[in-house]
C-alpha positions in Angstrom: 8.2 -22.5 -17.3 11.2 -20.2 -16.5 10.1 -17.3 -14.7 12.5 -14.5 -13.9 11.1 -12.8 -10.9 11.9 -9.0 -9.7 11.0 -8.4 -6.5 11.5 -6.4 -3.0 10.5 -7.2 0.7 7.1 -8.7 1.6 5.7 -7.8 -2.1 8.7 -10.2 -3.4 9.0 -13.0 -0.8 5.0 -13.6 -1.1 5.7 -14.1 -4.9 8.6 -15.8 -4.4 7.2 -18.5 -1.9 4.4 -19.2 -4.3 6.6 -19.3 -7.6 9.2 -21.7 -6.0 6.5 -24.2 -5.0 4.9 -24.1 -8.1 4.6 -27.6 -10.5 6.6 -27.2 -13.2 7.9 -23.6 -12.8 11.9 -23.1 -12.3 13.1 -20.0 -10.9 16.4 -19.4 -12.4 17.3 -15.5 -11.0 16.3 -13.2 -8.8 16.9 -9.1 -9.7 16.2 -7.3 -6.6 17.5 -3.9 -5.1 18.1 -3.5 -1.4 16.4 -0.2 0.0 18.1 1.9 2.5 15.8 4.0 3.8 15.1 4.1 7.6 11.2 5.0 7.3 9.8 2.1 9.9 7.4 1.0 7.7 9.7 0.2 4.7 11.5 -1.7 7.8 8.1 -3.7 9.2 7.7 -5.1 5.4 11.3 -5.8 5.1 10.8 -9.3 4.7 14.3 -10.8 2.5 13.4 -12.2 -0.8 16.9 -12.6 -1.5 17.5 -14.5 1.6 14.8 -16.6 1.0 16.1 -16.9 -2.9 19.2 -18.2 -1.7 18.3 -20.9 0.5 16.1 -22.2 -2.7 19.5 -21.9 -4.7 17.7 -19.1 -7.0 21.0 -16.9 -8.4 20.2 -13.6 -6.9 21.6 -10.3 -8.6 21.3 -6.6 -7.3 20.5 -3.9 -10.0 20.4 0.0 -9.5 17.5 1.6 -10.8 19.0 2.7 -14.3 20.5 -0.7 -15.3 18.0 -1.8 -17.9 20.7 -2.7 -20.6 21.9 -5.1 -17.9 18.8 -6.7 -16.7 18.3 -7.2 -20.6 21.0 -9.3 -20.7 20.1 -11.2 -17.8 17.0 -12.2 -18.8 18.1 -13.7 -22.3 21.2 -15.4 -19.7 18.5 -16.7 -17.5 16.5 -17.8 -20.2 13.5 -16.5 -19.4 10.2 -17.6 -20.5 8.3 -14.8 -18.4 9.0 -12.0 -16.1 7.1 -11.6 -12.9 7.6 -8.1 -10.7 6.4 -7.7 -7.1 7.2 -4.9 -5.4 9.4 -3.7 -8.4 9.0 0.2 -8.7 10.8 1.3 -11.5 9.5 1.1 -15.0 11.2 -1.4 -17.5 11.8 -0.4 -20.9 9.6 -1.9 -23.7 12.8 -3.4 -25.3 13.9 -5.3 -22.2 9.9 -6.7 -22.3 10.3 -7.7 -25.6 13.5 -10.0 -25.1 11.3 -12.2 -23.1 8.6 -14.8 -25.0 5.7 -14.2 -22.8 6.7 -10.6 -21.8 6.2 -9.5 -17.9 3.5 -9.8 -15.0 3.1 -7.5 -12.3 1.3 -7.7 -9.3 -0.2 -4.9 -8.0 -1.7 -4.1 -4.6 -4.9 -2.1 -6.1 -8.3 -3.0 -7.9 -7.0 -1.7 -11.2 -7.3 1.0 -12.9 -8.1 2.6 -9.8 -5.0 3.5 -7.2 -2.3 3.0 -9.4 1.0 4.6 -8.4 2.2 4.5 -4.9 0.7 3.6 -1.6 -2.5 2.1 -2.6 -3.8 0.7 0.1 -3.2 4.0 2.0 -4.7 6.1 -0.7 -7.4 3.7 -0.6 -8.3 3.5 2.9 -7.9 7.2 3.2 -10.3 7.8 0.5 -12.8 5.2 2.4 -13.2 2.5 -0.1 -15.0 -0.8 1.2 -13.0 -2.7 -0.5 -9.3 -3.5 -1.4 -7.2 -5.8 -4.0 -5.0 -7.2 -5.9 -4.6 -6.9 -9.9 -1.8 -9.0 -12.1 -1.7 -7.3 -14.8 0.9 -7.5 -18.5 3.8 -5.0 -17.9 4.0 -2.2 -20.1 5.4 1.5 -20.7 2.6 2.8 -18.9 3.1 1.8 -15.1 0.4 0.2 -14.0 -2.1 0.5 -16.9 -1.3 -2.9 -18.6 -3.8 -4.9 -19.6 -5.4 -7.4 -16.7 -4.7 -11.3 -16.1 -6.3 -11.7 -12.6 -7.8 -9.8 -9.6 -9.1 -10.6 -6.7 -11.4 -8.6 -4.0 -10.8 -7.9 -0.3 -13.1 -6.2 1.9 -12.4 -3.5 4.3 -14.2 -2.3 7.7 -15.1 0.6 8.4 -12.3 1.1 11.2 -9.6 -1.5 9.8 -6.2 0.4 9.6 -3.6 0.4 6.7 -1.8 -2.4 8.7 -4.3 -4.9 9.2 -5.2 -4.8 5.9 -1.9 -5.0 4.4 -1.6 -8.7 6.3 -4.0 -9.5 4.0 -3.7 -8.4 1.3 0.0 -10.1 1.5 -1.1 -13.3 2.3 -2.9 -13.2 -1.7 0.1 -12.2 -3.4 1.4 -15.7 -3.9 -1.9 -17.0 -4.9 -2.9 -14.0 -7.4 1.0 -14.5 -8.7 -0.2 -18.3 -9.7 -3.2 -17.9 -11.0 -1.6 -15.3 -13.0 0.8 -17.4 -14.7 -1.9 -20.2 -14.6 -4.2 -18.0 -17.0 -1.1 -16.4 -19.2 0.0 -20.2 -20.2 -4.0 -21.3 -20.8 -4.3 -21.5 -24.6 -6.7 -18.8 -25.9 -6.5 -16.9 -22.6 -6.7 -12.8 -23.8 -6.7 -10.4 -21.1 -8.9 -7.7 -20.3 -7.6 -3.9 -21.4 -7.6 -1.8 -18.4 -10.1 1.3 -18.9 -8.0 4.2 -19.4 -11.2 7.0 -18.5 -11.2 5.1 -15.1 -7.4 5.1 -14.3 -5.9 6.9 -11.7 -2.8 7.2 -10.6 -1.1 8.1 -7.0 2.1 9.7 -5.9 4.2 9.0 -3.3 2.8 10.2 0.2 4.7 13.3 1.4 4.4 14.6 5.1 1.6 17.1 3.6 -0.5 13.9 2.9 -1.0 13.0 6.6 -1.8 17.0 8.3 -5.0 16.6 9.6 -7.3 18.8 8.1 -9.2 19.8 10.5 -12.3 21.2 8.5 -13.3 18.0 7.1 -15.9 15.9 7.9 -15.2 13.4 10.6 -15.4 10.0 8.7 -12.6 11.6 6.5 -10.4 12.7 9.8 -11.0 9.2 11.0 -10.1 7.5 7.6 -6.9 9.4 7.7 -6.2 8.3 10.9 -6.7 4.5 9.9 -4.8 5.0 6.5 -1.4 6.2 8.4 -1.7 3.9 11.6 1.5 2.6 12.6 3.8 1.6 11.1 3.2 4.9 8.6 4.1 7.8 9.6 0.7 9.0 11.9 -1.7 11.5 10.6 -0.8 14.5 12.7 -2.0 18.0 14.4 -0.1 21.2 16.4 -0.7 21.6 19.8 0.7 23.9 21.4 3.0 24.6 18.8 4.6 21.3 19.0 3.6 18.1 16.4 1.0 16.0 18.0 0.6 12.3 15.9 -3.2 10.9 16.1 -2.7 7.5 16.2 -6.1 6.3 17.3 -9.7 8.0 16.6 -13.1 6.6 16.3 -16.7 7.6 15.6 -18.7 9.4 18.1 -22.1 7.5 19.2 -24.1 10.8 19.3 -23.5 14.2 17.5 -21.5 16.9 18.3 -21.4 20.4 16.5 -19.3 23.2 16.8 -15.8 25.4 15.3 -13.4 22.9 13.4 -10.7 22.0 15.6 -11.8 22.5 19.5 -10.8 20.4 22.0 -14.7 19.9 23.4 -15.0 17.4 25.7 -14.6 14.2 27.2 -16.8 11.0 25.1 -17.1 8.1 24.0 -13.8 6.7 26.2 -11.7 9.5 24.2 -11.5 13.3 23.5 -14.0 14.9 21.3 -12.3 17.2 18.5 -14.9 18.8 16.6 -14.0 18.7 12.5 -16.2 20.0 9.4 -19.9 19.3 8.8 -20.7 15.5 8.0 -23.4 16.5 4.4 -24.7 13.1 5.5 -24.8 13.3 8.9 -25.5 15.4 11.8 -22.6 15.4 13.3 -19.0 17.2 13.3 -17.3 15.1 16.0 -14.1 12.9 15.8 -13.1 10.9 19.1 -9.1 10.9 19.6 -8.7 8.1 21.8 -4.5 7.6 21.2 -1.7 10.2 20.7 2.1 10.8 20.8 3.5 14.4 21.3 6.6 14.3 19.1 9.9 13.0 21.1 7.7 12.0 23.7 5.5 8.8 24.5 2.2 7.6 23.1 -1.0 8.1 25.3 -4.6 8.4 25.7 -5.9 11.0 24.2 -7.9 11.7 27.7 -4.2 11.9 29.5 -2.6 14.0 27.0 -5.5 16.3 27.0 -5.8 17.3 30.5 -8.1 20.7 30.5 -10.9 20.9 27.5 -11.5 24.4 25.5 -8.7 25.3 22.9 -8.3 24.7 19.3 -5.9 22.4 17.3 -4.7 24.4 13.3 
């Protein structure tokens, strides 16, 4: 099997690794496009597929976003029996699909059809799922609402940030990648059409995404926190009139009550901020145990905050 893969940082090396070692799969070419942004994250999973695609003597090619008449031609050049995309964020045309016999896979950080789009794992964590995944799924028109090959389940604690569940989720792309091609080459294997009633799709996170709001309940302010832990950009508060990055916050042991936003006290080895009303739970309290004052250095919340009483927007 000649599998064409197109792929980008951690995503795209994690595929990679797996396709290269797989029996009886060749990996002809590589289509890739270097990013350039400077946002640390994007640097912290800028693991080089095409480094690693090079040393395995895989031709490597770099494609803007709006050369599909040119990856066509590639993939009839390369001879492609099936495309695989990790990490590949543009859509590819139904035409360029087409000119390959078994059409595309992609692999998809998210328990399809819920959380596609961007970010899932953020989304996710943000919105306080207990669990997490991977989906391969046929390419189509429709990002991310192709019909499904293979998924797999992760769990996720109740206090694990974006980052610690990101390592694991990575180490199953490679795995989830094979088993993907593994089922697509079974005779009689028909996979499952996605439910379009139970799709949903996320955009990019914007610095609006990660304001801590303040009048929510605290297992949301706390989710927020864990969702943008380094290396995404913090969730983040005024104070003083300067940005203030929450880096660290946990769960009270006992219940506090009060306006949204106070500064009330010293607990549970952190800073209480009181948020919104808990429907669940008696309790509106959040504990801010690490923080970073924009330009300046991160802290403990109980250093930063030196005098109790006042109110964060």
């Amino acid at each position: 099997m000649r599998v064409v893969l197109l792929g980008n940082q951690k995503w795209g090396h994690r595929s990679l690794e797996a396709l290269i070692t797989r029996p009886g799969t060749s990996v002809p070419l590589l289509v890739t496009h270097p990013y350039a942004g400077d946002d640390p994250y994007e640097q912290v999973w800028a693991d080089s597929v095409a480094d690693l695609a090079r040393a395995a003597g895989v031709e490597v090619v770099n494609l803007p976003h709006d050369a599909a008449g040119e990856l066509k031609s590639r993939l009839t050049a390369a001879g492609a029996d099936v495309v695989v995309a990790s990490n590949w964020r543009i859509r590819v045309p139904a035409d360029v699909l087409a000119a390959v016999p078994m059409g595309g896979i992609n692999v998809h950080d998210a328990l399809l059809p819920k959380y596609g789009g961007f970010a899932p794992l953020n989304w996710a964590i943000e919105r306080g799922e207990a669990e997490v995944g991977l989906s391969a799924h046929v390419m189509s028109e429709a990002i991310d609402l192709g019909d499904l090959i293979v998924q797999e389940r992760l769990p996720v604690g109740p206090d694990e940030t974006a980052r610690e569940v990101a390592e694991r989720v990575f180490a199953r792309v490679g795995p989830v990648t094979v088993a993907a091609l593994d089922r697509m080459a079974a005779p009689g294997f028909a996979p499952l059409p996605q439910s379009r009633a139970r799709s949903t799709i996320f955009h990019r996170r914007t610095v609006a995404d990660s304001r801590i709001d303040w009048s929510r309940p605290p297992r949301e302010v706390h989710n927020l926190v864990r969702a943008q832990a380094d290396p995404y950009p913090n969730a983040f508060t005024f104070h003083d009139g300067r940005r203030l990055a929450v880096k660290r916050t946990a769960l009270p042991d006992r219940p506090y009550c009060g306006t949204p936003g106070r500064i009330a006290s010293l607990g549970n080895g952190g800073v209480i901020v009181i948020c919104g009303r808990d429907p669940q739970h008696d309790n509106q309290g959040v504990v801010a145990l690490r923080v970073q004052l924009e330009g300046g250095r991160e802290l403990d919340a109980t250093d930063y905050f030196t005098e109790m009483g006042g109110d964060l927007p």
